[in-house]
C-alpha positions, 0 to 999 in steps of 0.5 A: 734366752735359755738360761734367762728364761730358765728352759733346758733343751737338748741343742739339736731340738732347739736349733730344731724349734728356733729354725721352724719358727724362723721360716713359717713367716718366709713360707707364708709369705711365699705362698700369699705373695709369690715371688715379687711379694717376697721381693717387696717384703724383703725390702721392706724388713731391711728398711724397718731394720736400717730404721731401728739401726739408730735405736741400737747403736745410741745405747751402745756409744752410750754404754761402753763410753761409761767409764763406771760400767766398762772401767779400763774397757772403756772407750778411746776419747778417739774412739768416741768421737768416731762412734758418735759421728757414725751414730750421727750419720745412721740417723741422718741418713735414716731421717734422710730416707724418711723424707724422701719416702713421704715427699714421693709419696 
């Protein structure tokens, strides 16, 4: 983000800046929620991320299976194969969790 955003910062201080916002949500949590709180919130952002898995490796199978983007880098026909059976499976199994999740209530 510093060279997209055009920012010049001393490394120690943006590994400063970068750390500090990472923790301030962990710290709230913490504070409002206690431990069993931050034990569902923790659950709770590893099934919002296993969610999104889909969203990027989709584009991903897409993109380096391009021969006019990746040229000689390009995949494997093989190779393909097994990275869209994957994607495949992240999604059945992501489609699977939400079922279960609304049928349980």
């Amino acid at each position: 983000m510093e060279g997209f955003l055009n920012l010049r910062l001393v490394p120690w201080l943006r590994r400063l800046i970068t750390r500090l916002l990472a923790i301030i949500p962990a710290i709230i949590a913490v504070i409002f929620f206690g431990q069993a709180g931050t034990a569902k919130l923790l659950i709770f952002s590893q099934v919002i991320l296993s969610l999104q898995l889909s969203f990027a490796v989709v584009p991903l199978v897409i993109f380096t299976s391009d021969r006019s983007k990746m040229g000689e880098f390009v995949n494997p026909r093989w190779l393909k194969v097994l990275a869209w059976i994957t994607a495949a499976v992240i999604a059945v199994l992501n489609a699977y969790l939400l079922v279960l999740r609304f049928e349980t209530g």
